[in-house]
C-alpha positions in Angstrom: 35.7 42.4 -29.3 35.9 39.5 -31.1 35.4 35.7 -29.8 36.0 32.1 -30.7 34.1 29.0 -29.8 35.8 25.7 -28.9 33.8 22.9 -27.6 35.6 19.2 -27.3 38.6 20.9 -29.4 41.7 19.5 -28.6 43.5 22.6 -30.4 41.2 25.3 -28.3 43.2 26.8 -25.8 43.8 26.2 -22.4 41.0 28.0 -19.9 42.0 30.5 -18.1 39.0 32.8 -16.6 35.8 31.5 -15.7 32.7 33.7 -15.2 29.5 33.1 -14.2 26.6 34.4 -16.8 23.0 33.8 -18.3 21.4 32.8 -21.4 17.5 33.6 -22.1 15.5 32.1 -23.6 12.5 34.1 -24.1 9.1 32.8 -25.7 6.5 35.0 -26.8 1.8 34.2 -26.5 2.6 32.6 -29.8 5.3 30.3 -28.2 7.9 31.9 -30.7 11.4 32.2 -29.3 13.6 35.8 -29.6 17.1 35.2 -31.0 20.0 37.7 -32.4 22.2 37.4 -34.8 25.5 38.5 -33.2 28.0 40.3 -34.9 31.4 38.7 -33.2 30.8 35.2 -35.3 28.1 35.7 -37.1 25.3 33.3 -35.6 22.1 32.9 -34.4 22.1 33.3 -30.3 20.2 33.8 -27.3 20.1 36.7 -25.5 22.6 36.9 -22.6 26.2 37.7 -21.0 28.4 37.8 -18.1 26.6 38.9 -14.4 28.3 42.1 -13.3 29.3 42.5 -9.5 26.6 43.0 -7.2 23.5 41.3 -9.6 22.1 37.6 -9.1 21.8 35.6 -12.4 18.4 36.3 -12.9 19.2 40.2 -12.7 21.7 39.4 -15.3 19.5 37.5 -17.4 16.9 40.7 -17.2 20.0 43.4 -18.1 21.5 41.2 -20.8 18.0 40.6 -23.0 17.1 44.5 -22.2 20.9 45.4 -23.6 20.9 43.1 -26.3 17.2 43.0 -27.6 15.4 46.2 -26.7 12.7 44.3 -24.3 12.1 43.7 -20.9 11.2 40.3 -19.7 10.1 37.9 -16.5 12.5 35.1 -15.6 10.2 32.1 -15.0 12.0 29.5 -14.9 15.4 27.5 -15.5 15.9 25.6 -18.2 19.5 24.3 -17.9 22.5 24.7 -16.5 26.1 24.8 -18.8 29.6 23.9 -17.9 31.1 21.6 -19.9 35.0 22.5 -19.2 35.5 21.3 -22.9 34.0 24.4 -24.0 35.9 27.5 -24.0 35.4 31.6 -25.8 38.6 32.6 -26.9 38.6 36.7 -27.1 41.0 39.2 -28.9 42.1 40.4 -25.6 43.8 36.9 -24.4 40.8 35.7 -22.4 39.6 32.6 -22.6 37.0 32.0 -20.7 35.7 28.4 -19.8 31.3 28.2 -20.0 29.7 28.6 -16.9 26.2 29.2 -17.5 22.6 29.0 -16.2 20.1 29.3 -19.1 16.3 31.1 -17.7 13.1 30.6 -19.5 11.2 34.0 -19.8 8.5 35.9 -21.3 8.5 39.3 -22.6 6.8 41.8 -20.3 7.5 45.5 -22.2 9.7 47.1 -24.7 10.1 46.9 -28.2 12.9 44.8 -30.2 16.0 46.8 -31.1 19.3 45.9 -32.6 22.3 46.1 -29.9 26.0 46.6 -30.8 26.8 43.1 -30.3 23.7 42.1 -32.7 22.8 42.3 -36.7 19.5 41.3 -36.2 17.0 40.1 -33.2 13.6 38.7 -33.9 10.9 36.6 -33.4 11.6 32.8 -34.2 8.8 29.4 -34.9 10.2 27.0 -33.6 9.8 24.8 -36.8 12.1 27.4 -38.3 15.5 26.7 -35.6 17.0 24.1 -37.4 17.6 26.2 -40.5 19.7 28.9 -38.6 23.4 29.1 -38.2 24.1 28.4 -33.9 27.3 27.2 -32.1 26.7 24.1 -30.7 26.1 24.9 -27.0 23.5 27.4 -28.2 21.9 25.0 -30.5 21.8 22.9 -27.0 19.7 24.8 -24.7 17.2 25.5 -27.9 16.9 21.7 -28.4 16.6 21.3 -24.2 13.9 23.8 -24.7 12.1 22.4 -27.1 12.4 19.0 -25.5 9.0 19.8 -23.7 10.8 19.5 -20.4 10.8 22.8 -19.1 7.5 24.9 -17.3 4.8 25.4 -20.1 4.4 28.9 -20.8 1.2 30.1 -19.1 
């Protein structure tokens, strides 16, 4: 399915869902962060998605990075909460869904890294190396809040 981002867009259209999910971001011994390149617009992304009936957030954050990226992980921590209403995701389907999203810090615990049908790519990213990708500005965000040295160390 494909999707649109629109944040502070005065053409994007008008909300008109609104579901909680979870972004991960997961950071490796080598403080290295896992992204995917998806395949709906092309950029760089954390793992994540939309909590399914009967899961917490941290559940969801655990099934969307297994789904999306092959490994399992431990949620230890938060490092944000999103919901700026000026930010919608437009899908094919009419939906357009306003953000609502708690982003988790993690490490990973087991698996190996797999390509998902919603990714191109997933791998291992230095942080000195972010700024060169391609990310939608809300993802770009919760990198840069990351990074920001205000979130749990990794231990």
């Amino acid at each position: 399915m494909g999707r649109r981002d629109y944040e502070d867009d005065p053409d994007a259209p008008a909300a008109n869902s609104l579901v909680p999910a979870a972004s991960v971001i997961v950071v490796d011994e080598r403080q290295r962060i896992l992204l995917q390149r998806r395949t709906d617009n092309g950029m760089w992304a954390l793992p994540g998605g939309a909590m399914d009936i009967g899961e917490s957030l941290p559940d969801c954050a655990i099934r969307e990075t297994r789904e999306e990226t092959g490994l399992d992980i431990e949620v230890i921590g938060i490092v944000g909460t999103y919901t700026n209403p000026r930010h919608v995701f437009a899908y094919d389907d009419g939906e357009v869904r306003q953000e609502f999203s708690i982003c988790f810090l993690a490490r990973p615990i087991a698996g190996e890294i797999t390509v998902s049908g919603e990714s191109t790519a997933v791998r291992w990213v230095e942080p000195c190396d972010l700024d060169t990708l391609p990310m939608v500005p809300s993802i770009r965000k919760r990198v840069n809040d990351w990074r920001s040295g205000t979130m749990p160390a990794l231990r």
